[in-house]
N, C-alpha and C positions, 0 to 999 in steps of 0.2 A: 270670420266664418260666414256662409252663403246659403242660405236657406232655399232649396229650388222646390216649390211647388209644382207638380205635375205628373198625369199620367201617363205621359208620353213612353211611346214604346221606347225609342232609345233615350231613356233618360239619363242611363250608367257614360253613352257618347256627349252628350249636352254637360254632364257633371264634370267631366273631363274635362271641356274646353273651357268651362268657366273658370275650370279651377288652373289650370292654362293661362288665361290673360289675367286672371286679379291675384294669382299666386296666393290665395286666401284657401283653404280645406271648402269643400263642398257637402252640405249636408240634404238628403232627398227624401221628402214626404210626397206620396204617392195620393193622399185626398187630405182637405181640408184639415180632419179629424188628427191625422197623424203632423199637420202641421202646427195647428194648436199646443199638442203634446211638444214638440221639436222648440216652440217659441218661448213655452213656461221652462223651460227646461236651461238652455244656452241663449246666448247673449248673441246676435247675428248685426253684420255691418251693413249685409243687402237682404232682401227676401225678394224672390222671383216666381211671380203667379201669373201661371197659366190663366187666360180669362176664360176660358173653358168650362175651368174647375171652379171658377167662379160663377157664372152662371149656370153651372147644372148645381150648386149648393149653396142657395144665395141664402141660408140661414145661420152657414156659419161663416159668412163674410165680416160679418160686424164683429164678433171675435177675433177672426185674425185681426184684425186694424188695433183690437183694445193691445194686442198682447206683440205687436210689430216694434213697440220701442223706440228707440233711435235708430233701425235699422232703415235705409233708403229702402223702399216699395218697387219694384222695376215689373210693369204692365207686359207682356207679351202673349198673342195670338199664337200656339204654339203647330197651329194647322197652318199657318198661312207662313209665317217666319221659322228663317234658316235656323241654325244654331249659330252661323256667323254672326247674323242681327241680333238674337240674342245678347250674344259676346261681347257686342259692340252695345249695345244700349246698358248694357250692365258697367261695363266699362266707363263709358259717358257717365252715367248715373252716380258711380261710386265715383269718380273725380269732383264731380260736382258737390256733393257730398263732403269732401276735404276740405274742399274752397270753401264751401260755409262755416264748415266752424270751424274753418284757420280764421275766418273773417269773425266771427262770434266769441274766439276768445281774444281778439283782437281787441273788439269793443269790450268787453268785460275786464282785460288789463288796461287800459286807459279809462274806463271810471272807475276803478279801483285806486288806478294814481292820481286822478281829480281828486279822489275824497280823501287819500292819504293826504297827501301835497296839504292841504291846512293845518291838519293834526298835525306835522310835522313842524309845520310852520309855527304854531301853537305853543309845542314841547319845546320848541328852541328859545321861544322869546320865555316862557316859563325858566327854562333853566337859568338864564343870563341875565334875568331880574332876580333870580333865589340866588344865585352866586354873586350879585351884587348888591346882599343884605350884610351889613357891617357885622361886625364878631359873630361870622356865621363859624358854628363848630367845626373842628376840622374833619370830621366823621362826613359829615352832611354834606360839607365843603367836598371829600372827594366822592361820595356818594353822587354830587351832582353833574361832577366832570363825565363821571362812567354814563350818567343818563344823558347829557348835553353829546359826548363822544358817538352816543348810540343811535341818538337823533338826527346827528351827521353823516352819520354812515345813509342809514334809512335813505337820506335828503340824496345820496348823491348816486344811490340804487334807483332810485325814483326819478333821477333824472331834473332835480329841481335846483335852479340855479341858486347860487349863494349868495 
């Protein structure tokens, strides 16, 4: 969802075309105040502020920012730009957005399997020294095949070689 800030006369034509190229619902706060409320409220993917609205209320500026989340910020002059530019910078902005955290859980699933990859490595030599304790019981004995099995599995989810 798409948080448009602004007091633009046609704002009902501007919520339409955003909601037009990012296929995402449009949601319109008309001053700061009602943005505030709209951000405590739902969870937004972009927010789009008039600088306008931002400088004639430059005291609820620092709240919006507290309360913007993970949502992308998209700056537009709304006197001077089209609603095409708009369309397009919002557009631009929320792809770019993607791209970061495709690339951010990218890095977080590879040091995740760094720091697997030894535990695992760990649990398998643990196992194949406790399974090669003489009159180990047989309880234990297959108790440790199911935990060795599982470490395997783990190993080959992880991409770690054998």
């Amino acid at each position: 969802m798409i948080l448009l800030i602004t007091s633009l006369a046609k704002v009902q034509d501007c919520a339409k075309a955003l909601q037009e190229v990012t296929g995402e619902p449009v949601q319109v706060a008309a001053n700061l105040r009602e943005a505030i409320a709209q951000l405590e409220a739902h969870e937004f993917s972009a927010v789009v502020l008039d600088q306008l609205l931002l400088d004639a209320e430059p005291d609820d500026v620092e709240t919006i920012f507290k309360h913007v989340g993970t949502a992308v910020p998209v700056y537009s002059n709304f006197a001077i730009s089209g609603i095409e530019r708009v369309s397009r910078e919002l557009h631009s902005a929320l792809h770019r957005r993607k791209r970061e955290l495709q690339r951010a859980r990218q890095e977080v699933e590879q040091d995740l399997r760094s720091q697997l990859r030894g535990t695992v490595t760990a649990l398998l030599l643990s196992c194949e020294i406790a399974l090669g304790v003489p009159d180990l019981p047989l309880l234990a004995e297959t108790k440790m095949r199911a935990v060795d099995a599982l470490a395997k599995e783990m190993r080959t989810k992880l991409g770690v070689p054998a």
